[in-house]
N, CA, C and O atoms as a MOPAC input file, in Angstrom:
PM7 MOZYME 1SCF
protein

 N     -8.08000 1    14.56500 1    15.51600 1
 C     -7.90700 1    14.95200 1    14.11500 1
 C     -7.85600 1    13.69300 1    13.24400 1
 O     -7.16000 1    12.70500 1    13.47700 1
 N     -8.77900 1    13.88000 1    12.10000 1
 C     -8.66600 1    12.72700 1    11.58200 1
 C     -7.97200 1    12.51800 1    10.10000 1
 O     -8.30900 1    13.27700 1     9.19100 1
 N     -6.98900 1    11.47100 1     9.86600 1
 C     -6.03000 1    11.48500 1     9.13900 1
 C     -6.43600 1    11.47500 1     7.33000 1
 O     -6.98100 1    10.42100 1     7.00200 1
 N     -6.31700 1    12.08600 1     6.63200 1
 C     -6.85700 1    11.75400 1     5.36800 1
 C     -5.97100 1    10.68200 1     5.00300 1
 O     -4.79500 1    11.01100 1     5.16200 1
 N     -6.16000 1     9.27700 1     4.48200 1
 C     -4.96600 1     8.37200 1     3.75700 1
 C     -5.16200 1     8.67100 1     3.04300 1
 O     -4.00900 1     8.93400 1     2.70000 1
 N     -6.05700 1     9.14000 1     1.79600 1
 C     -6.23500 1     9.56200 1     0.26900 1
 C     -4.16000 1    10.91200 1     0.37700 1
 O     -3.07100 1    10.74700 1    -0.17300 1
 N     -4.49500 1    11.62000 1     1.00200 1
 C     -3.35100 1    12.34600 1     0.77800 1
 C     -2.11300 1    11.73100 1     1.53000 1
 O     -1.08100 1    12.02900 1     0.92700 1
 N     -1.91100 1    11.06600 1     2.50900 1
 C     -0.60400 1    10.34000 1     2.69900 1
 C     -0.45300 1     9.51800 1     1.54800 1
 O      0.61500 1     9.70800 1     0.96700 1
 N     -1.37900 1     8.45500 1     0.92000 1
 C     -0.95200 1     7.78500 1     0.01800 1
 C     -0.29100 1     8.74900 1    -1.39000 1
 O      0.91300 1     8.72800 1    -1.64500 1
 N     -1.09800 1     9.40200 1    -2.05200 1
 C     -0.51300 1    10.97800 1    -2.86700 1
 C      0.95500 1    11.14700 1    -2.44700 1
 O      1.83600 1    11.21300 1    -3.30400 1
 N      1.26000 1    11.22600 1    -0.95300 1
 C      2.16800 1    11.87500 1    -0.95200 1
 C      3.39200 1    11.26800 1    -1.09700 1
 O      4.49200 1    11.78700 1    -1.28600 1
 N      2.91500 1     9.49800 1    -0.92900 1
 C      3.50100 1     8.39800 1    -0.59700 1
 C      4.71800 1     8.26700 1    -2.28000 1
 O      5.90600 1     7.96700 1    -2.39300 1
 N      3.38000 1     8.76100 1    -3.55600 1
 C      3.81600 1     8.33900 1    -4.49600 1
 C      4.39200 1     9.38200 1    -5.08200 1
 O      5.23200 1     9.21200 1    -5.96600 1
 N      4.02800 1    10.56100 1    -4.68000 1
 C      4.76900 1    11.87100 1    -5.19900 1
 C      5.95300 1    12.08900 1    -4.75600 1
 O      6.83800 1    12.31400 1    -5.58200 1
 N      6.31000 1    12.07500 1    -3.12000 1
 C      7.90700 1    12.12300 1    -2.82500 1
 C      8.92700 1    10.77900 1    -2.51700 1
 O     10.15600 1    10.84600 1    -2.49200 1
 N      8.11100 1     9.54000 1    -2.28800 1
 C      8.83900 1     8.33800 1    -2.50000 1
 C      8.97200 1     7.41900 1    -3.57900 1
 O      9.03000 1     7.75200 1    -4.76300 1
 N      9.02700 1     6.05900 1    -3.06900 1
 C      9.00000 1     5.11500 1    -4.38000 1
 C      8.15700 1     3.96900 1    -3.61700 1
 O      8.29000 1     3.26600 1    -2.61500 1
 N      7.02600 1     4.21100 1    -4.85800 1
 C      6.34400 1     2.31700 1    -4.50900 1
 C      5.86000 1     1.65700 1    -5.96900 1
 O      6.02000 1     2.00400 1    -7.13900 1
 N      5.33200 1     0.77200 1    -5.45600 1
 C      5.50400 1     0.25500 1    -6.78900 1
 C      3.54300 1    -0.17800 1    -6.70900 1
 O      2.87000 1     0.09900 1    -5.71600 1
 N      3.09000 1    -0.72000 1    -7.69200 1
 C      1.60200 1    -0.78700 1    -7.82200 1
 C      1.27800 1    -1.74400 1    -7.81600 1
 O      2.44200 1    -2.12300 1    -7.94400 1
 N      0.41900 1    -3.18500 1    -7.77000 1
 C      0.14200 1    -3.94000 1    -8.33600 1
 C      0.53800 1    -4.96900 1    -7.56600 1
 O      1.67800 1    -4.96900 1    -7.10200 1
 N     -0.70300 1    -6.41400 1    -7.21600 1
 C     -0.00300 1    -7.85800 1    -6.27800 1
 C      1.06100 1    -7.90800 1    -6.54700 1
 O      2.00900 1    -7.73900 1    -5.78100 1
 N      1.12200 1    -8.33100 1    -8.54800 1
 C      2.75300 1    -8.98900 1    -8.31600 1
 C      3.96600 1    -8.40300 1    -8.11400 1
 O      4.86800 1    -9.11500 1    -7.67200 1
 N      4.24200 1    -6.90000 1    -8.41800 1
 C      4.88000 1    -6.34900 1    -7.86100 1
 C      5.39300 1    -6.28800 1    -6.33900 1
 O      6.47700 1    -6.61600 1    -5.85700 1
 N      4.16000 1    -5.71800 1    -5.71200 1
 C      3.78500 1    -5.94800 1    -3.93000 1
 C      5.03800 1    -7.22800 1    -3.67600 1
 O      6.18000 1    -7.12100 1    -3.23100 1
 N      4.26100 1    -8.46000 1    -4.17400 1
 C      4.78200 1    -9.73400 1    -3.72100 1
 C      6.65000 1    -9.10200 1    -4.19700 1
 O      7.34900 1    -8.54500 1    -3.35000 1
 N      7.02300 1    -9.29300 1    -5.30200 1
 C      8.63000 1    -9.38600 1    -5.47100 1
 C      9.38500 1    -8.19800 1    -4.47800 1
 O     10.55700 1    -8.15500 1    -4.10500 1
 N      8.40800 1    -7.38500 1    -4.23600 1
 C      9.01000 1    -6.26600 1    -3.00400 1
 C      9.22300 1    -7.18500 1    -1.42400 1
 O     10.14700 1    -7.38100 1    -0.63500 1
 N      8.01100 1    -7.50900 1    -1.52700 1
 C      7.86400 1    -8.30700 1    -0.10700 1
 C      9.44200 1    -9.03000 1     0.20500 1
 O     10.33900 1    -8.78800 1     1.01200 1
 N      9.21800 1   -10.17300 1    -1.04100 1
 C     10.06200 1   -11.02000 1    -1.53500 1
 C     11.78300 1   -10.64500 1    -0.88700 1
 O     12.50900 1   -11.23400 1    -0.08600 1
 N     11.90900 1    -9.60200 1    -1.55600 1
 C     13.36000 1    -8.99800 1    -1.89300 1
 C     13.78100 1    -8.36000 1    -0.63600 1
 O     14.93100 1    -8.12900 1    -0.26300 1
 N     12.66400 1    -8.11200 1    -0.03900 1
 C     13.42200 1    -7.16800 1     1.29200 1
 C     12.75000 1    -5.61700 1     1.13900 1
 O     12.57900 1    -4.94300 1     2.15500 1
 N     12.43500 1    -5.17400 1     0.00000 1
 C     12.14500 1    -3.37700 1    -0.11900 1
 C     11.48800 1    -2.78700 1     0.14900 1
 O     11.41700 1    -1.56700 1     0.29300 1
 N     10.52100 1    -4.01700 1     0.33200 1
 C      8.86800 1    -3.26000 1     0.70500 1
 C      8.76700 1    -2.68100 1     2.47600 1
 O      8.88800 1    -3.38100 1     3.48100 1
 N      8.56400 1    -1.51000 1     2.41400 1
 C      8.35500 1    -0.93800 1     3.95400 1
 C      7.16000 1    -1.15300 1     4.52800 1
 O      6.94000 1    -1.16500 1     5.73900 1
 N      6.54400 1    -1.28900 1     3.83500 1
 C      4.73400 1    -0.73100 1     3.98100 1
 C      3.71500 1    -1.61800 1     2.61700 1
 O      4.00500 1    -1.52500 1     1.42500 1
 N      2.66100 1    -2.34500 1     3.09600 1
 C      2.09600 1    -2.60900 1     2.09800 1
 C      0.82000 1    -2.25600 1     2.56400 1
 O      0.74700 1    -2.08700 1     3.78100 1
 N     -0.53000 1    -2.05100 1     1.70000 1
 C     -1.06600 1    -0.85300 1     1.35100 1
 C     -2.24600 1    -2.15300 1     0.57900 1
 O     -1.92700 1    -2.56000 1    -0.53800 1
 N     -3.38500 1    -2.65200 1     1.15100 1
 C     -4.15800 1    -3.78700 1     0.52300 1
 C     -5.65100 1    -2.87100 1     0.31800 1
 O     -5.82200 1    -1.93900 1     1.10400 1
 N     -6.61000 1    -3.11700 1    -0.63100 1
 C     -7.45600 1    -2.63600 1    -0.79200 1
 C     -8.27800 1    -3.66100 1    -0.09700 1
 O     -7.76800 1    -4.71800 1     0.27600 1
 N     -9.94300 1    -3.29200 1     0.14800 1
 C    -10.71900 1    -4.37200 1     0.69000 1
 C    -10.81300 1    -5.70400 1     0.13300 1
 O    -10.36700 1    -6.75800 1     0.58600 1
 N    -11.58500 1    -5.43900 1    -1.11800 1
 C    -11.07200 1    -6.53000 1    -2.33100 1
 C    -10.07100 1    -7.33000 1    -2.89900 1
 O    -10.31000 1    -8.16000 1    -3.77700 1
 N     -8.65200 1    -7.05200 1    -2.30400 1
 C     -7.69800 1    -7.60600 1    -2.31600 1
 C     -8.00600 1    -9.39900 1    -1.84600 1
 O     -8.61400 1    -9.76700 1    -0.84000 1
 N     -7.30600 1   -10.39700 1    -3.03800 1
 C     -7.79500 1   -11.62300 1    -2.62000 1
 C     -6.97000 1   -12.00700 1    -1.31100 1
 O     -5.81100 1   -11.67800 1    -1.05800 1
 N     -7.75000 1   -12.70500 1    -0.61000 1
 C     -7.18800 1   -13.59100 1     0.64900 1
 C     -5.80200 1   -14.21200 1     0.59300 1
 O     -4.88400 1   -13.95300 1     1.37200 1
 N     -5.76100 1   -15.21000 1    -0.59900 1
 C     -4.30600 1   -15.66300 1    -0.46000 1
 C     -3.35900 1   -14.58700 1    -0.91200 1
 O     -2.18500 1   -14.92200 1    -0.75200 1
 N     -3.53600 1   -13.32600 1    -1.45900 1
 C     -2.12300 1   -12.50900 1    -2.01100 1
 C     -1.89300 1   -12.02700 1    -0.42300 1
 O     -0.82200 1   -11.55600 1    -0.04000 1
 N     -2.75700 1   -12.16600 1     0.21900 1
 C     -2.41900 1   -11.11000 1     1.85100 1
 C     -1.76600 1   -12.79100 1     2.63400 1
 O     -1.06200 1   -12.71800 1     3.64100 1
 N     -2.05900 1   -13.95000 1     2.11900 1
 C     -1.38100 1   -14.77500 1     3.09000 1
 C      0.06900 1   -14.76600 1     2.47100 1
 O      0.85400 1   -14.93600 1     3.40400 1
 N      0.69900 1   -14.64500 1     1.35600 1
 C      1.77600 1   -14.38600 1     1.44800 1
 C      2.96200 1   -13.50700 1     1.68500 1
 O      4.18800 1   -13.61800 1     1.69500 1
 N      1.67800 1   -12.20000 1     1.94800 1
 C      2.70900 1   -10.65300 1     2.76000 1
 C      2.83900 1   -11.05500 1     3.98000 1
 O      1.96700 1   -10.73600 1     4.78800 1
 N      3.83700 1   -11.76300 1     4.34600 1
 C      3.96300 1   -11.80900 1     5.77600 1
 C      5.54300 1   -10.89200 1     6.87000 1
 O      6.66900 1   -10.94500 1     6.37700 1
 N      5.41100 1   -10.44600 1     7.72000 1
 C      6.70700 1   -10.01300 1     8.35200 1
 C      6.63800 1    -8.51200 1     7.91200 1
 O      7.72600 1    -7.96800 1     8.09800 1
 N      5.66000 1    -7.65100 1     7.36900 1
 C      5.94600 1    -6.61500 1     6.88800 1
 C      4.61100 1    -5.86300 1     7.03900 1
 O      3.56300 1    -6.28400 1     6.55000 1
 N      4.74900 1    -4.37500 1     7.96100 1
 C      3.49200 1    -3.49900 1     7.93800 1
 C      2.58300 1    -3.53700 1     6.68200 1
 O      2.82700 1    -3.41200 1     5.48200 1
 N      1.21600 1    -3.79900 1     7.53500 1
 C     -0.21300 1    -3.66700 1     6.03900 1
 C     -0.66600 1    -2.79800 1     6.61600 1
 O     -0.45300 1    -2.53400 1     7.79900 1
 N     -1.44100 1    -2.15100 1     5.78100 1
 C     -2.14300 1    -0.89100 1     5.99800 1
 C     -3.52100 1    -1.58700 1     5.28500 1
 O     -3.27000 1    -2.18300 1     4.23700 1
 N     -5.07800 1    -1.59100 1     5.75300 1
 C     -5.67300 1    -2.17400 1     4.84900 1
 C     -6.88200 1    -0.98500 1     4.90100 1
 O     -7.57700 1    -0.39600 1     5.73000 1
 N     -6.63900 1    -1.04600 1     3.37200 1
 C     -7.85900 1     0.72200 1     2.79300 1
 C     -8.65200 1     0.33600 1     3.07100 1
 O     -8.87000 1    -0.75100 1     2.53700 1
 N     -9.42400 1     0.69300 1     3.79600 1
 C    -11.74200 1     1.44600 1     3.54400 1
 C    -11.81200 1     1.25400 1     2.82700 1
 O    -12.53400 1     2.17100 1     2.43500 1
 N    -11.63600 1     0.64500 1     1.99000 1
 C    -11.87700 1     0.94500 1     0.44100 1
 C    -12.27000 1    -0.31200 1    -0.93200 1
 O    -11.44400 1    -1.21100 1    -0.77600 1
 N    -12.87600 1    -0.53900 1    -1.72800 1
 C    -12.36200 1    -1.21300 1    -2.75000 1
 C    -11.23400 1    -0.93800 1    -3.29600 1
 O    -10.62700 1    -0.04400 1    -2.70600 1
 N    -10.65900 1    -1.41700 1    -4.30900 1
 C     -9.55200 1    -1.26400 1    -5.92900 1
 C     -9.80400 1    -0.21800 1    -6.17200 1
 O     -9.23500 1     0.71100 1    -5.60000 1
 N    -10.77400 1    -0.02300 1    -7.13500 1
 C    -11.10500 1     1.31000 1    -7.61700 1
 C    -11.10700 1     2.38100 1    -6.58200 1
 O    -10.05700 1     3.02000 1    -6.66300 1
 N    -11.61200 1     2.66200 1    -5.97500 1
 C    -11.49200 1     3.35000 1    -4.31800 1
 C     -9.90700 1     3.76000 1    -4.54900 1
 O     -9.43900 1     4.76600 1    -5.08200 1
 N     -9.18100 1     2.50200 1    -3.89600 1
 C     -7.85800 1     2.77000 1    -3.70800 1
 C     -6.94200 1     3.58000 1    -4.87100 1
 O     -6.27400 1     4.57300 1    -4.58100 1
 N     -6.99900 1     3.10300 1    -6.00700 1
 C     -7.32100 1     3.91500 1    -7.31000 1
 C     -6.70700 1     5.36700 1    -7.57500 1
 O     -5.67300 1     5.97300 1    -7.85600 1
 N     -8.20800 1     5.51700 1    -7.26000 1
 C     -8.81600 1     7.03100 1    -6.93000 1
 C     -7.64600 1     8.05600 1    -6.36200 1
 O     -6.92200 1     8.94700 1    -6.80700 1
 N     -8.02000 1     7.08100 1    -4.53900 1
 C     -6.71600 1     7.72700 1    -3.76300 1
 C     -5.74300 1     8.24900 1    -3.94700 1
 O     -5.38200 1     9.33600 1    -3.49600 1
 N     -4.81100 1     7.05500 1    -5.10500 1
 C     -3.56400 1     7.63800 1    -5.71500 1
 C     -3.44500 1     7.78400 1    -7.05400 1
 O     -2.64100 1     7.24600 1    -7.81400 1
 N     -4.55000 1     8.77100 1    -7.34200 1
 C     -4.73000 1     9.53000 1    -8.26900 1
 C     -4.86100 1     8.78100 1    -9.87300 1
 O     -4.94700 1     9.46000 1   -10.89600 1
 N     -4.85600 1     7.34200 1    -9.86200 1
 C     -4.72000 1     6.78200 1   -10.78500 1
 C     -6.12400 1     6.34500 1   -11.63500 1
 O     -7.22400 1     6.22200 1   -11.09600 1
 N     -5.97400 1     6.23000 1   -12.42800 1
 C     -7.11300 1     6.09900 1   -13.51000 1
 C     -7.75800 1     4.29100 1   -13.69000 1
 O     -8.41400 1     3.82800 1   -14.62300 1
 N     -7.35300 1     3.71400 1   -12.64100 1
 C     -7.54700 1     2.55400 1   -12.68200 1
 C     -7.49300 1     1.68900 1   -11.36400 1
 O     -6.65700 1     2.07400 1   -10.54700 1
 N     -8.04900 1     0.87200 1   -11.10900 1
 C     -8.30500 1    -0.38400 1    -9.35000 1
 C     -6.84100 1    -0.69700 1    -9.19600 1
 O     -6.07400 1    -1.17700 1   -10.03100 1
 N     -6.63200 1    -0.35800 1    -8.05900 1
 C     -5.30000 1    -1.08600 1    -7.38100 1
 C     -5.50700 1    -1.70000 1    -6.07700 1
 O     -5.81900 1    -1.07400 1    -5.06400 1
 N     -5.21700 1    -3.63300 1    -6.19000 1
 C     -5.19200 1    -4.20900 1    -5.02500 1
 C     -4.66300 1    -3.95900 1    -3.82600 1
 O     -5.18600 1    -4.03200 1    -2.71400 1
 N     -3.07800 1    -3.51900 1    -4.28900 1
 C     -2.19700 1    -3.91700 1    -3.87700 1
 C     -1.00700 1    -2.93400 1    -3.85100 1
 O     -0.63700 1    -2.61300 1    -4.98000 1
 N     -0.31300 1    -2.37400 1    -2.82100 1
 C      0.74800 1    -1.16200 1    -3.44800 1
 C      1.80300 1    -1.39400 1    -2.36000 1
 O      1.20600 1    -1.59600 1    -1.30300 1
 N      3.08700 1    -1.44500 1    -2.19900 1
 C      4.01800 1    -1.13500 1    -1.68200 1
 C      5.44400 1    -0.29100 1    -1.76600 1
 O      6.31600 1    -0.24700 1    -2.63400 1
 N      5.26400 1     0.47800 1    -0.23900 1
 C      6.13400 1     1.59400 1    -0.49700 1
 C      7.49600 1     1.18700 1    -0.24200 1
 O      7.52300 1     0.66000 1     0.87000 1
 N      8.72800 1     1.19900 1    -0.82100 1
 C      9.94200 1     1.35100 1    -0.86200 1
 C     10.51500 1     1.82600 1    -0.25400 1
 O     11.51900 1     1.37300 1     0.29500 1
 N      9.82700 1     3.46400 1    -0.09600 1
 C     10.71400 1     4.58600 1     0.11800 1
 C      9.69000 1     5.98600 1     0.57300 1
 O      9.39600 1     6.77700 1    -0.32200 1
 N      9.28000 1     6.18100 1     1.71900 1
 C      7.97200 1     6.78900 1     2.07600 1
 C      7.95000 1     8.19300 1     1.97100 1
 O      6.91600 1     8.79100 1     2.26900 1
 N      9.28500 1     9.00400 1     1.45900 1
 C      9.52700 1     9.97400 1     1.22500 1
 C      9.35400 1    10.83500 1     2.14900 1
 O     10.22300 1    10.87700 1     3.02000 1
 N      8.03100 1    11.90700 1     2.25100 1
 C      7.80100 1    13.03300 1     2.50100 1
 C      6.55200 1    12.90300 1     3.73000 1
 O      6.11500 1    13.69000 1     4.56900 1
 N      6.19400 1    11.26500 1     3.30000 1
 C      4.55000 1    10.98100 1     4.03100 1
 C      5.02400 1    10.49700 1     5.02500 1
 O      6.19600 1    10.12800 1     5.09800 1
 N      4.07200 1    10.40900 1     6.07400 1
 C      4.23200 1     9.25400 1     7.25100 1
 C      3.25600 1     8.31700 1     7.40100 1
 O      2.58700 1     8.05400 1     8.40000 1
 N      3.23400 1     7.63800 1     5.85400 1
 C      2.43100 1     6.33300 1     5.43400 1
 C      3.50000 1     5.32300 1     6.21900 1
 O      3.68200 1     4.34400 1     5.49500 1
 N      4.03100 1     5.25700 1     7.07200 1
 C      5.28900 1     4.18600 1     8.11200 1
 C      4.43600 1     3.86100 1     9.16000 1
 O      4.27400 1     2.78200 1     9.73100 1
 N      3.76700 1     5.24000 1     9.38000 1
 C      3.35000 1     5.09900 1    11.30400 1
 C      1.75700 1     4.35700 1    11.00700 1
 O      1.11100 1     3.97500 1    11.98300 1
 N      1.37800 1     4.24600 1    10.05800 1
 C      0.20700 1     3.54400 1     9.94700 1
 C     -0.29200 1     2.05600 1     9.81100 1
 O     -1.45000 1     1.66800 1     9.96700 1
 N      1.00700 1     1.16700 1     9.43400 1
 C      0.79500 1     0.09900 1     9.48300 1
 C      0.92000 1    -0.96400 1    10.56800 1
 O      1.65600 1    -0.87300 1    11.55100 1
 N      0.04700 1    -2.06500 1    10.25200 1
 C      0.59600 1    -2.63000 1    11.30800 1
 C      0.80200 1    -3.99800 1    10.82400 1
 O      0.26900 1    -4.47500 1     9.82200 1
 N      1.65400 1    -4.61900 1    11.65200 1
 C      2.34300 1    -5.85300 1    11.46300 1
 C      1.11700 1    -7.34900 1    10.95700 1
 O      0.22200 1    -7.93300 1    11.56700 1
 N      1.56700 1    -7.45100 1     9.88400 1
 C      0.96800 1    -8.77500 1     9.58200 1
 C      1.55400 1   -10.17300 1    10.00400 1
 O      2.36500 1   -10.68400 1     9.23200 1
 N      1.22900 1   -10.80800 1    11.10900 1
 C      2.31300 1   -11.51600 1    10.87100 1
 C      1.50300 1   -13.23200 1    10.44600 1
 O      2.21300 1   -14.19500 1    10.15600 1

């Protein structure tokens, strides 16, 4: 069975908390909150060398792509979840180290 991420991510943002955007991503990383980070293809090289110690998930996808996914009207590099709510956007990542 094959997993849709378009709807784990949805579900990611509908029953948990993440936040959108590199610099965000990064101060999550930073702080401790981030559970899960969530990189589009296009995502630049060095913002992924400083997610380190913390599950990436990296989209199929461009920005816009990723976007799409979570329903937003605009390219997103970069997203990390807080708080995974309802999804099991957890069991998908894997360790960057």
């Amino acid at each position: 069975m094959e997993i849709d991420m378009s709807k784990v991510l949805r579900s990611a943002l509908s029953t948990g908390k993440v936040v959108v955007g590199i610099k965000q991503t990064r101060e999550a990383v930073k702080d401790g909150t981030a559970q899960v980070v969530v990189v589009s293809t296009d995502c630049v090289e060095q913002s992924l060398k400083e997610i380190k110690g913390i599950p990436l998930i990296k989209y199929p996808g461009m920005g816009v792509d990723l976007g799409v996914a979570c329903g937003k009207p605009f390219s997103i590099s970069a997203l990390a979840v807080l708080e995974s709510g309802d999804s099991e956007i957890l069991s998908f990542g894997s360790m960057n180290e």
